[in-house]
LOBARO-541355 format. One record per residue (C-alpha): residue number from 1; residue in one letter; z, x, y. Coordinates in Angstrom, 3 decimals, m for minus. Layout:
N
n:res:w:u:v
NUM:A:Z:X:Y .
...
***
This chain:
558
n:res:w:u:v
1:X:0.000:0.000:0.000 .
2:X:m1.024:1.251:3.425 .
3:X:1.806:2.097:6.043 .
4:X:0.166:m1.072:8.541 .
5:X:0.619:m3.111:5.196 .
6:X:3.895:m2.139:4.730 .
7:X:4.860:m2.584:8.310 .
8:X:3.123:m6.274:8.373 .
9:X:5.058:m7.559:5.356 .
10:X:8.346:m6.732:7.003 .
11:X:6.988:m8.436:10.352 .
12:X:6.021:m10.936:8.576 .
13:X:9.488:m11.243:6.724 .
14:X:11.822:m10.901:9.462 .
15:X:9.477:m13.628:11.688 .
16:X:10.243:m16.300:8.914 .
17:X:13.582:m15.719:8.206 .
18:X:14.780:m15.389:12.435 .
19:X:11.535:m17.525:13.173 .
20:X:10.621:m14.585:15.819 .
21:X:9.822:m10.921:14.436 .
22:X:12.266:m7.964:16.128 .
23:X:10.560:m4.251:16.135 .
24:X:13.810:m2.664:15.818 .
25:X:14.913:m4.724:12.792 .
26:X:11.257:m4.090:11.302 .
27:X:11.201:m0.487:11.865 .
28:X:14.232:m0.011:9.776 .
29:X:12.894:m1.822:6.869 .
30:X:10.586:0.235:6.879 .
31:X:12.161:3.665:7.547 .
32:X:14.364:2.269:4.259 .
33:X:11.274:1.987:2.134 .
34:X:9.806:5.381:3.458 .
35:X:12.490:7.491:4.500 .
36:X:10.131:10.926:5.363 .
37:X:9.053:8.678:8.582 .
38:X:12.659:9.171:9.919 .
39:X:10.825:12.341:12.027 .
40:X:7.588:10.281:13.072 .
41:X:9.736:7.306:14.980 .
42:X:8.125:7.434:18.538 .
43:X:4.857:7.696:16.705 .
44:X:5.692:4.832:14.573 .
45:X:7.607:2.419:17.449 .
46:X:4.121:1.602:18.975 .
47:X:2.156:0.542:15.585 .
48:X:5.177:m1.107:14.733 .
49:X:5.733:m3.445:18.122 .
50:X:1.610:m4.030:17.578 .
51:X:1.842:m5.751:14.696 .
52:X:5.044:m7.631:15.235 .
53:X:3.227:m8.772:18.695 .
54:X:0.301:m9.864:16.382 .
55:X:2.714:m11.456:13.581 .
56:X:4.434:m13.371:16.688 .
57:X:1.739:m15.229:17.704 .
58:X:0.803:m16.902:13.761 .
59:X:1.820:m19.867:13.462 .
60:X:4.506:m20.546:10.695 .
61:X:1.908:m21.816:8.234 .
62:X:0.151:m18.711:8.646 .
63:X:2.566:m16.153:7.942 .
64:X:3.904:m18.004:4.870 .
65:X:m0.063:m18.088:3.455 .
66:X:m0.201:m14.019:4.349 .
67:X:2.880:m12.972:2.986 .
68:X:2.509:m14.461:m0.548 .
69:X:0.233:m11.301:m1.635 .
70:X:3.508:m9.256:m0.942 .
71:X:6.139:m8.338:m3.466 .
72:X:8.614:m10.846:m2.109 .
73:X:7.547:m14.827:m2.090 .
74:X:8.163:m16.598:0.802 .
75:X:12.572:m17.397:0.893 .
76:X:14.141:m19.631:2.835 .
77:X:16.917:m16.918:5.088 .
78:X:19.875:m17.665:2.974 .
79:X:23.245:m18.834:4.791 .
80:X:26.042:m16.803:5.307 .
81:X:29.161:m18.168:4.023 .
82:X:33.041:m17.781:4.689 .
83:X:35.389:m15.423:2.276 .
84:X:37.068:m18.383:0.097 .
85:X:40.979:m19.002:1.106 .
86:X:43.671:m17.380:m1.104 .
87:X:45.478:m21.289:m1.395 .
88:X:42.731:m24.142:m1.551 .
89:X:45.064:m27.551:m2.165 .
90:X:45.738:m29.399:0.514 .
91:X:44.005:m27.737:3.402 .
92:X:45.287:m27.806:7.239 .
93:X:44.413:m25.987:10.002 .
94:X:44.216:m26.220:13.575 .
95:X:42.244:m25.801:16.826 .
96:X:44.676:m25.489:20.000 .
97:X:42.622:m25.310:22.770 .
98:X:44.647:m25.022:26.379 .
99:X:43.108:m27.982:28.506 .
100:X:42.546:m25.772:31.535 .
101:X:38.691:m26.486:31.320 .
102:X:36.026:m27.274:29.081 .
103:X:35.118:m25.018:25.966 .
104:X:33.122:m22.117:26.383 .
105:X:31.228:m19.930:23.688 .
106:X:34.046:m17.716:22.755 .
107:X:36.119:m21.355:22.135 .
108:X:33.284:m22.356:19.376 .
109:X:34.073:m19.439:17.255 .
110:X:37.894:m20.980:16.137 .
111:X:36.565:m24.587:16.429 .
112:X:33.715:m23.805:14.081 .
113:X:35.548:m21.255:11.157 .
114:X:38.572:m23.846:11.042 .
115:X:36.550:m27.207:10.689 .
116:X:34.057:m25.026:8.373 .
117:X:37.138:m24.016:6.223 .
118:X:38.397:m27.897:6.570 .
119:X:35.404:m29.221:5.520 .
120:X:34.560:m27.193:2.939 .
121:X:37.921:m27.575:0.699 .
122:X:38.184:m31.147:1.875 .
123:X:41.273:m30.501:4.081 .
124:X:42.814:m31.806:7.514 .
125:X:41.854:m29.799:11.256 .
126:X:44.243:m30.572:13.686 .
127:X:43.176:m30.802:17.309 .
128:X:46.308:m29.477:19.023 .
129:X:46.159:m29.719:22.903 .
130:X:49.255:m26.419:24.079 .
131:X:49.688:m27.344:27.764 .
132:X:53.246:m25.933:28.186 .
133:X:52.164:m24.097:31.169 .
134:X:51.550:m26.593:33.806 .
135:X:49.816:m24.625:35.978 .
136:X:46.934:m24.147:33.312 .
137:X:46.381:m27.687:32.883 .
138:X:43.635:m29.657:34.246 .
139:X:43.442:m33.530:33.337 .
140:X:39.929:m33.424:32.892 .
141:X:39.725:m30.969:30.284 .
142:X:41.475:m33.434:27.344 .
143:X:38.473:m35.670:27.206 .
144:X:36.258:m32.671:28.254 .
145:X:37.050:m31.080:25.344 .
146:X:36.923:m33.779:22.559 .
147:X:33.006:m34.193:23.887 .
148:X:32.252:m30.427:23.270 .
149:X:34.042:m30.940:19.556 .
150:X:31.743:m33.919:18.562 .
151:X:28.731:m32.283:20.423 .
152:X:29.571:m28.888:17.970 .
153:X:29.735:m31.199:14.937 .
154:X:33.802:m30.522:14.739 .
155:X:35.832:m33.669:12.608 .
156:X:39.308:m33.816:13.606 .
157:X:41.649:m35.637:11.682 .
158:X:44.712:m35.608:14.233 .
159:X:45.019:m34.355:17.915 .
160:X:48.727:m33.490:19.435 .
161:X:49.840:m33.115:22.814 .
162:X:52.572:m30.736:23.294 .
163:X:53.402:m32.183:26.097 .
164:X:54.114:m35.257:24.551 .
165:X:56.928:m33.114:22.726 .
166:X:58.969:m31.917:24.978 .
167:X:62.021:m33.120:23.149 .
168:X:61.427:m31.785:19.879 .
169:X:61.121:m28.114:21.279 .
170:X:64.148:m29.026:23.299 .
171:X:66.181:m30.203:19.967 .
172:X:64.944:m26.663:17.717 .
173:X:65.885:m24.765:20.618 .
174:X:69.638:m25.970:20.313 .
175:X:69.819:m25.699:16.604 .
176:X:68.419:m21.864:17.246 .
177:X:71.523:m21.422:19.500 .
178:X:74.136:m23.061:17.127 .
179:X:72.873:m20.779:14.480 .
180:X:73.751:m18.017:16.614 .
181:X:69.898:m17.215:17.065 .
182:X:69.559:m17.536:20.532 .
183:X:70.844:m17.609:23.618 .
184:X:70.565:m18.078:27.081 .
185:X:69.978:m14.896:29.237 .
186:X:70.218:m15.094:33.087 .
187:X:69.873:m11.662:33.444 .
188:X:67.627:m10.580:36.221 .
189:X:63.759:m10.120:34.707 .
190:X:63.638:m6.781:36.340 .
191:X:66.622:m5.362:34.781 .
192:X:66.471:m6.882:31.469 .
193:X:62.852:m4.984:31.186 .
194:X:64.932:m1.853:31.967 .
195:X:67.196:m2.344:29.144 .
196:X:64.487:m3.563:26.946 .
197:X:62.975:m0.036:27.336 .
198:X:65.959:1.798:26.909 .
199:X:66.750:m0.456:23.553 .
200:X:70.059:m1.795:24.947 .
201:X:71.509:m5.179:24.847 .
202:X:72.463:m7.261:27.787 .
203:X:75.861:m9.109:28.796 .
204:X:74.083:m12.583:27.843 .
205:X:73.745:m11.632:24.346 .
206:X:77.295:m11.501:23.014 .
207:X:78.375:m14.846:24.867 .
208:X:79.874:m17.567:22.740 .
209:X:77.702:m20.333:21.463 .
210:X:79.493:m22.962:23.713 .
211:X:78.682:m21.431:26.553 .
212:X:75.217:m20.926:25.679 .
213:X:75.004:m24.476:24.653 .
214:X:76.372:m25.385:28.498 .
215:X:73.921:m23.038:30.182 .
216:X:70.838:m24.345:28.216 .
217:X:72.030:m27.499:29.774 .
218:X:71.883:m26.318:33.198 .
219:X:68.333:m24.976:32.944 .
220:X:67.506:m28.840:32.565 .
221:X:69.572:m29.289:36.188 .
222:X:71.430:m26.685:38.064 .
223:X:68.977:m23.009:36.996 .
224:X:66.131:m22.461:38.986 .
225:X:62.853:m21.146:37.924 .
226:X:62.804:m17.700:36.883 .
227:X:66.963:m17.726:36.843 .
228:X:67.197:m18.156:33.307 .
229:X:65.269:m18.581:29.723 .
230:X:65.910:m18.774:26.201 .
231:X:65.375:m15.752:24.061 .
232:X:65.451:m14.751:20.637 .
233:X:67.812:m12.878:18.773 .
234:X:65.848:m9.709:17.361 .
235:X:66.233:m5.921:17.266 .
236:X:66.243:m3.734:19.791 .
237:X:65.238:m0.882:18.105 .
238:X:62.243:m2.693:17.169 .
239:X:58.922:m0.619:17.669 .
240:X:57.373:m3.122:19.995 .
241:X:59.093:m3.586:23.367 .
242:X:57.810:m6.832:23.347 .
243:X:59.669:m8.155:20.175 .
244:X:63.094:m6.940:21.575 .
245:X:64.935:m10.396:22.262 .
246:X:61.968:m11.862:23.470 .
247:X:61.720:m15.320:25.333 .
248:X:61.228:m19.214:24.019 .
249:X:62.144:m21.102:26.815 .
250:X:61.648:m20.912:30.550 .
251:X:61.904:m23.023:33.927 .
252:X:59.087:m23.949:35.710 .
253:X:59.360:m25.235:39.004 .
254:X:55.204:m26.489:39.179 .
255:X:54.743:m30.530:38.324 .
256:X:53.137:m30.930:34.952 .
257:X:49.914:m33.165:35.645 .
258:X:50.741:m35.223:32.614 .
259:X:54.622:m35.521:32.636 .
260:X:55.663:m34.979:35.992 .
261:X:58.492:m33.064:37.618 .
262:X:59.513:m31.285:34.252 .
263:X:61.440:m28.222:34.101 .
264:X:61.853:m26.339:31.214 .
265:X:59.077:m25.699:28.798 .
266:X:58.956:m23.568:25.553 .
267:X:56.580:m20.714:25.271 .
268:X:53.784:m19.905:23.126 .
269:X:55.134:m18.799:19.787 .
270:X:57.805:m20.852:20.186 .
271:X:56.095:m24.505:20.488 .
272:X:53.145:m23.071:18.272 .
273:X:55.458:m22.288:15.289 .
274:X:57.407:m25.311:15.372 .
275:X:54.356:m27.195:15.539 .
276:X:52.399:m25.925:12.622 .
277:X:55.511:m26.266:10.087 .
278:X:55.875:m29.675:10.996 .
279:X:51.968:m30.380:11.011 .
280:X:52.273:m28.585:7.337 .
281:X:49.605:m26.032:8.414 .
282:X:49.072:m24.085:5.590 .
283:X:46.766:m21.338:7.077 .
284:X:46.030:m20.024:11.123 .
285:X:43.159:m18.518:11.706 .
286:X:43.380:m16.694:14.498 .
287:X:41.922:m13.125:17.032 .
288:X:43.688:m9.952:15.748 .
289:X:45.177:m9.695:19.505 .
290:X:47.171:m12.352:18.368 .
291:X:49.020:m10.537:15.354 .
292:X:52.307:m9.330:17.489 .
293:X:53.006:m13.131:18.576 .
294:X:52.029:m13.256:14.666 .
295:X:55.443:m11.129:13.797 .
296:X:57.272:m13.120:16.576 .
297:X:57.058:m16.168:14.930 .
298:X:57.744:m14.908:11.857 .
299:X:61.311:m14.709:13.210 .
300:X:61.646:m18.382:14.084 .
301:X:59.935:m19.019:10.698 .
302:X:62.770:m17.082:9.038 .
303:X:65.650:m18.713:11.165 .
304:X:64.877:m21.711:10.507 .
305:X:64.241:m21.344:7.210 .
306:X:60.833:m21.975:6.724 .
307:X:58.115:m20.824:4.747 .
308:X:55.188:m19.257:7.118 .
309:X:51.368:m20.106:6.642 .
310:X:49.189:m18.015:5.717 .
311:X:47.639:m16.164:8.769 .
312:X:44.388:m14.602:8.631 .
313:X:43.105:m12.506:11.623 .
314:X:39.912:m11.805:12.601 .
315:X:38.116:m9.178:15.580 .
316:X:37.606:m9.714:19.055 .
317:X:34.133:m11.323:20.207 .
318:X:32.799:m9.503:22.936 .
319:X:30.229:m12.311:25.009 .
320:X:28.570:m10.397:27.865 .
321:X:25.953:m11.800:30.568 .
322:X:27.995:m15.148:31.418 .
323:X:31.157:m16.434:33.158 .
324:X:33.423:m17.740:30.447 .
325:X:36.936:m17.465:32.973 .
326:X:37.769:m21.451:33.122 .
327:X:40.334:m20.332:36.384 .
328:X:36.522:m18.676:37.744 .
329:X:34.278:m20.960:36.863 .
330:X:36.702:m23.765:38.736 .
331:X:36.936:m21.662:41.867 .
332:X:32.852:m20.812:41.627 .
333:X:32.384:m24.731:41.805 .
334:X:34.204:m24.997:44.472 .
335:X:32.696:m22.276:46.598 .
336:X:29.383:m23.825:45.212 .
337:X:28.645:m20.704:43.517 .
338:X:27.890:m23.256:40.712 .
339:X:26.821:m26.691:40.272 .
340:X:29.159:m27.743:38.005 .
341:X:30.851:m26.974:34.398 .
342:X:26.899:m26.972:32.630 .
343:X:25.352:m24.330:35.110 .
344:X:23.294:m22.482:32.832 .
345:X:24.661:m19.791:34.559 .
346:X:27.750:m20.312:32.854 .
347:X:28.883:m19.590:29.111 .
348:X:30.284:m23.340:28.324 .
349:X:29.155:m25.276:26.105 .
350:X:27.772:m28.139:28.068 .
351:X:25.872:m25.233:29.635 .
352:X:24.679:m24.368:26.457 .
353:X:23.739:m27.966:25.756 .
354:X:22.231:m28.284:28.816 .
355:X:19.521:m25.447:28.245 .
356:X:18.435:m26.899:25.059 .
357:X:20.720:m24.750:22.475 .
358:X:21.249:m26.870:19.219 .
359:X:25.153:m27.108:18.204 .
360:X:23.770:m26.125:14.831 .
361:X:22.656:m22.928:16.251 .
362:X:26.278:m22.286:18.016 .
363:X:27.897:m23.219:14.152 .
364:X:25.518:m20.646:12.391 .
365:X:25.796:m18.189:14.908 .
366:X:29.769:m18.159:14.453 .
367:X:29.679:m18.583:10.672 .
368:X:27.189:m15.363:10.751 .
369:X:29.758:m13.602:13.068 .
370:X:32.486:m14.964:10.500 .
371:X:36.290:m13.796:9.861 .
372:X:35.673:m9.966:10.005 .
373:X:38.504:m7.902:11.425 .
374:X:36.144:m5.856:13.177 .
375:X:35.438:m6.433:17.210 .
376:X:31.859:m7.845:17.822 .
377:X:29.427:m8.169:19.891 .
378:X:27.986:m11.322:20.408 .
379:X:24.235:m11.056:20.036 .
380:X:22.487:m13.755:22.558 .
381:X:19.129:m12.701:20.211 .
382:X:20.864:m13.930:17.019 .
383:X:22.154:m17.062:18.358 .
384:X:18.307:m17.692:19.903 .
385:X:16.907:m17.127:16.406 .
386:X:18.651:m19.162:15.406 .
387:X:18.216:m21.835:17.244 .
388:X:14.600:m21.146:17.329 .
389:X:15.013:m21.957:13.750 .
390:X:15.699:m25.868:14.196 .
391:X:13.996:m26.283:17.690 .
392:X:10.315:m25.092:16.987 .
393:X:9.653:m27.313:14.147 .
394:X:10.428:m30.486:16.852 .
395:X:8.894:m28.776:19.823 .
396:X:5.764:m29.558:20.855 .
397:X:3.239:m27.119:22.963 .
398:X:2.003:m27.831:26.299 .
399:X:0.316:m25.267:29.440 .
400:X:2.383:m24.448:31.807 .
401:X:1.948:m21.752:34.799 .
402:X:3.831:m19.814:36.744 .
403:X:2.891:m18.525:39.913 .
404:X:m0.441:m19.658:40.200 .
405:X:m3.664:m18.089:40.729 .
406:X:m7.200:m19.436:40.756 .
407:X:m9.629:m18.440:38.695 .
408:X:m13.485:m19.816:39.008 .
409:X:m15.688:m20.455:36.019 .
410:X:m18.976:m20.474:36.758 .
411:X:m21.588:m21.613:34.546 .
412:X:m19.319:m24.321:32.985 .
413:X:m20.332:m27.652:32.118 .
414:X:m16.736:m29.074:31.863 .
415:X:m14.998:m30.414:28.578 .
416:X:m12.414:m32.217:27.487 .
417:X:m10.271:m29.543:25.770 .
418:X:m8.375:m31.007:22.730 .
419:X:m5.284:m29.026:21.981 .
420:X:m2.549:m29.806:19.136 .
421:X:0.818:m30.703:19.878 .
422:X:1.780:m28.272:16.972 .
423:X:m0.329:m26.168:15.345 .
424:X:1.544:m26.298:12.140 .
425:X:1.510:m30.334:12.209 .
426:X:m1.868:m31.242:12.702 .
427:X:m0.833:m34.884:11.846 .
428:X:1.141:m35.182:15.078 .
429:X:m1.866:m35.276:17.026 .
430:X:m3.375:m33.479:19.979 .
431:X:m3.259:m33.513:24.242 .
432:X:m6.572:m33.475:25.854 .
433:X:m7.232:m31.839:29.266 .
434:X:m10.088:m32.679:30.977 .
435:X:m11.769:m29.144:33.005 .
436:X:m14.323:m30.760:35.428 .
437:X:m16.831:m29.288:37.162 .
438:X:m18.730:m29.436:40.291 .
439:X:m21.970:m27.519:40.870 .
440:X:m21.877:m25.726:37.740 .
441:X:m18.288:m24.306:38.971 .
442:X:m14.185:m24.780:37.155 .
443:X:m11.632:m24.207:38.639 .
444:X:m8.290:m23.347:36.813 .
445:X:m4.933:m21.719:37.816 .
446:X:m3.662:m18.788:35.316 .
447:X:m0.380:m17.071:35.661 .
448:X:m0.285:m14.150:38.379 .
449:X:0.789:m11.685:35.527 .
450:X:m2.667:m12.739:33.696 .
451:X:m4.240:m11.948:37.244 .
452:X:m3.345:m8.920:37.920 .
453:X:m3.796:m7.693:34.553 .
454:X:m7.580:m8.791:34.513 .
455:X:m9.959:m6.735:35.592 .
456:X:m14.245:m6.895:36.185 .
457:X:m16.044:m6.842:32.775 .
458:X:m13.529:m8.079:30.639 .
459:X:m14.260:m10.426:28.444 .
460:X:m10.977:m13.134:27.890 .
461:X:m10.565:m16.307:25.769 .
462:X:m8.988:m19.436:27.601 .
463:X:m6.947:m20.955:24.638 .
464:X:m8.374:m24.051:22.826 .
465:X:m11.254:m23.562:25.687 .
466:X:m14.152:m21.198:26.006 .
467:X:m14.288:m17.485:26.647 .
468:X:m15.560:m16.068:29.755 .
469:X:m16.716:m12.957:31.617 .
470:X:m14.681:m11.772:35.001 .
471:X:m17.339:m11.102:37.472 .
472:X:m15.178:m10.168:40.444 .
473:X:m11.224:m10.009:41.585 .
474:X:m10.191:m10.465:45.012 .
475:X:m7.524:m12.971:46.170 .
476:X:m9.154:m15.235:43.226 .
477:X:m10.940:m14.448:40.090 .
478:X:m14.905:m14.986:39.912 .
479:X:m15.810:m15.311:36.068 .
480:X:m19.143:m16.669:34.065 .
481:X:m19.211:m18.944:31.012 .
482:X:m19.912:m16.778:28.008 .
483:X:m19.320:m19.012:24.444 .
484:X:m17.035:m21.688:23.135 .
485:X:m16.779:m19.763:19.918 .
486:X:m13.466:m18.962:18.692 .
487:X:m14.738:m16.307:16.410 .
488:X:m16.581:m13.657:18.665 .
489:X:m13.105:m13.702:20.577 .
490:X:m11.516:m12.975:17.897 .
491:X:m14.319:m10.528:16.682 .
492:X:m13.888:m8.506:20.127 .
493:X:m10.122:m8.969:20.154 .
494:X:m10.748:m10.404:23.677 .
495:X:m7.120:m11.462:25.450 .
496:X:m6.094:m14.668:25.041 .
497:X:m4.551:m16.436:28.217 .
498:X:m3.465:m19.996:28.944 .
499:X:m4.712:m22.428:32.202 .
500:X:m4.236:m25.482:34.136 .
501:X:m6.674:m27.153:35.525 .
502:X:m6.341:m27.211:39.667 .
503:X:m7.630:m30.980:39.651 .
504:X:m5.526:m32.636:37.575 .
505:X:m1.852:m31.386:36.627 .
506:X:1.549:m31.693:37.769 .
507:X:4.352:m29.785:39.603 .
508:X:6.994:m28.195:37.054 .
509:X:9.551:m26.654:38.123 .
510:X:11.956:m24.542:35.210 .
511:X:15.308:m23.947:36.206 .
512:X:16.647:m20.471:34.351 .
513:X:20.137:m18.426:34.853 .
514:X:18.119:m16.170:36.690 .
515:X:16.426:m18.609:39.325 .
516:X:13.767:m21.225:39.811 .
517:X:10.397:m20.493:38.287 .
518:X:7.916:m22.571:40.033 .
519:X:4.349:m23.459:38.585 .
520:X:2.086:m26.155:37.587 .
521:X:1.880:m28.085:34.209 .
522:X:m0.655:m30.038:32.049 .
523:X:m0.996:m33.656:33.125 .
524:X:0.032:m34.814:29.399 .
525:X:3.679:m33.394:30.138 .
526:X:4.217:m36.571:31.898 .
527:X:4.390:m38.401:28.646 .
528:X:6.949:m36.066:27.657 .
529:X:10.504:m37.872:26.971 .
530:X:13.423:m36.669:28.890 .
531:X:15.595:m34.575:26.815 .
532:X:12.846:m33.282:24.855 .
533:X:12.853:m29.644:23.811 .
534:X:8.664:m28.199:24.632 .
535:X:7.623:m24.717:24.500 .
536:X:5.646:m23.861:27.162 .
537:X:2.919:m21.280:25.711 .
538:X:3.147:m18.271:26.119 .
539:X:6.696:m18.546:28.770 .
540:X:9.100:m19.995:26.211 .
541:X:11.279:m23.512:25.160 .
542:X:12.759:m25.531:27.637 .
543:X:14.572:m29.036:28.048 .
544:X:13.217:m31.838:30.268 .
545:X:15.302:m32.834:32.120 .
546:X:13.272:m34.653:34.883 .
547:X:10.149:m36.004:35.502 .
548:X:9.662:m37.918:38.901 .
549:X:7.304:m36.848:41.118 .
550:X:7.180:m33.214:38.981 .
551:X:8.689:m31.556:35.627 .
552:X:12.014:m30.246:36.262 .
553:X:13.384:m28.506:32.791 .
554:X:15.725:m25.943:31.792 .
555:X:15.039:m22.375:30.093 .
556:X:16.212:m22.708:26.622 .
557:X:14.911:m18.940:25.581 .
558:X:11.769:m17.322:24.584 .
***
């Protein structure tokens, strides 16, 4: 087998199993199969990004026909999976979102793992809202939030509010202090970090349990915030500064938007642990930045003497390129840095949703990135792939250009160009666009970029039209009529570039997170339904979103 052969089957490969081919990922399948190329890679990086350019632009039919003579038939890419669970009977996990603002990306990633673990051994996810901090909260974000779960396909089975359990927290927190586990420390923050460093105990620690019963009642009353807080009996010899008699209960002096003019609230790994042993969670999955609060709980756990759930800890997810920040995203709205939670700018998922990114891609993209301890990077290409995957099947193809320039036929007759809606679904019909003429003269608009890359005697196909000669290039392209046949373009290899006719078309305008693209479209997108995801040849998918007076759609991704 020749080295292009080689080369080609991988193309073709890796185009049908991320539905676009990738020259890196191609030129180490084949650097794999022929290793002595490993000192020839600049001289192979060129032949390779030919052919993947030329594999790109089959259609799907195609490349499944050409790849059969290969040694490897045509496979659908196969799933990843999770790692089973060590315990599989009776299943429950949670998702505990703070309601400070919608979820973003890095949200999806716990959301998706738990309900696919849920799902999959026929267990219960528990949507648990922990807004114990009142000055994260924002009212909104509750229903906010249940919308993003159905969007990403997430089945909850119960949803708690912690705030809606004040008292319970309240009622551990005594028993903790009867049993001589806790106390109340009014020490000043300052100097109890001091002694924390230097491994000492303070004066709060020793006090009788009566008295620390009557001071926990005067954080409800007479103790303002900061003044004085529950901690933890521990060690304080303990490696981690931060496990040394740390905290469960604190005063804050800011309204709760839910439950009013509320002062004391437990902290994290308090509320969290004596929420999931009364939920009966019987595994957390949760980031590996979370495994010290991990071996805090494990105290309470052991004080109260409970069993812990199982706890499985996974890598951070590095997401690069948008704002994820809910506390910057609000005060980007209001500065009008943003139009709202779905700017595409923005890494939510309504923005998501709003570009045209399936929720199946988001679920695949997370199951792919999976329960690894290692840190990741999120790849944007991966989760495009795979959305690419159940959008281009739907997606019909329609002319659309940017920054238009005219370009004169002459010599043309005019036609009524029929083009398919698909070229892999013939059955789904075709759009027709009608190229007039006047005095043996049509005129089109093509892309600037197609402009300025033509030049006088070359010979270019107009897709689904005719082919034609450039003549002359000034601030508009002259050109003459050559053939309508397909197969001497092909036979010269002449550049194929897309049009719009200047008579009849309409304004589009495609709103990406880098700007406005501005341009003109082919009449038939006006029988385009709003919400519809197109791919404009050529440019890429986008969402309609609009269609009064012009097309106004979002860039999904190329």
């Amino acid at each position: 087998m020749s080295l292009k052969e080689i080369i080609y089957k991988y193309a073709l490969k890796n185009a049908l199993d991320y539905g676009k081919a990738d020259s890196k990922a191609v030129l180490g399948k084949v650097l794999a199969e022929l290793p002595e190329l490993k000192s020839r890679i600049k001289e192979l990086l060129p032949q390779v990004e030919d052919i993947v350019k030329e594999v790109n632009s089959l259609s799907i039919k195609e490349r499944e026909k050409n790849i059969k003579k290969y040694e490897f038939s045509v496979k659908e890419k196969r799933e990843k999976t999770l790692p089973p669970l060590s315990k599989t009977k009776n299943v429950v996990l949670r998702f505990a979102p703070n309601p400070s603002g919608p979820l973003h990306l890095g949200h999806s990633r716990a959301a998706v793992l738990n309900d696919e673990y849920a799902k999959r051994y026929n267990g219960k996810l528990i949507l648990r809202f922990e807004d114990t901090d009142p000055t994260r909260v924002d009212l909104d974000a509750y229903d906010m939030i249940k919308q993003d779960l159905e969007w990403l396909g997430v089945t909850t089975h119960k949803t708690v509010i912690q705030s809606d359990r004040l008292e319970i927290y309240y009622r551990y927190a005594e028993k903790l202090i009867k049993k001589g586990h806790a106390y109340v420390c009014t020490c000043n923050p300052k100097e109890f970090q001091k002694l924390r460093v230097l491994k000492r105990i303070c004066n709060c620690r020793n006090n009788e349990i009566e008295l620390n019963l009557e001071r926990f009642e005067k954080m409800f009353t007479a103790y303002g915030e900061g003044e004085a807080v529950v901690r933890l009996k521990t060690d304080m010899n303990l490696a981690d500064p931060s496990m040394r008699e740390f905290p469960i209960m604190r005063i804050s002096g800011f309204p709760h938007p839910r439950v009013g003019d509320c002062r004391v609230y437990p902290l994290m790994n308090f509320s969290v642990t004596i929420d999931d042993h009364l939920d009966g969670l019987t595994h957390v999955l949760r980031g590996k930045d979370h495994i010290a609060n991990t071996e805090k709980q494990k105290f309470i756990y052991k004080y109260l003497g409970w069993t812990p759930p199982e706890f499985i800890h996974y890598g951070r997810l590095k997401i690069e390129g948008v704002a994820l920040s809910t506390s910057d995203i609000r005060e980007g709205i209001k500065k009008g840095e943003y139009s709202g939670w779905d700017d595409i700018k923005l890494g939510t998922l309504k923005a998501l949703k709003r570009r045209g990114i399936q929720p199946e891609a988001v679920r695949q993209a997370m199951i792919d990135i999976g329960v690894k301890m290692a840190d990741i990077n999120f790849s944007w290409e991966n989760l495009y792939a795979f959305n690419r995957s159940f959008i281009d099947a739907k997606s019909n193809r329609y002319f659309f250009v940017f920054n238009p320039k005219e370009l004169i036929v002459k010599g043309c007759k005019g036609k009524k160009v029929k083009a398919p809606l698909h070229p892999d679904y013939p059955d789904r019909g075709s759009r027709v666009i009608s190229i007039t003429s006047e005095q043996g003269e049509c005129r089109l608009y093509i892309t600037k970029q197609d402009f300025d890359n033509l030049k006088e005697g070359n010979t270019v196909r107009l897709m689904e039209a005719f082919n034609i000669e450039i003549c002359s290039k000034k601030d508009k392209i002259i050109s003459k009529f050559v053939s309508e046949e397909l197969e001497y373009a092909r036979e010269i290899k002449a550049k194929l570039i897309h049009w719009v006719p200047v008579k009849e078309n309409i304004a589009v305008k495609v709103i990406s997170p880098n700007g406005v693209i501005g341009g003109v479209g082919e009449i038939s997108l006006t029988d385009v339904n709003i919400d519809d995801i197109v791919q404009f040849e050529r440019f890429g998918y986008v969402r309609i979103d609009s269609k009064d007076g012009e097309i106004v759609s979002y860039f999904t991704h190329k």
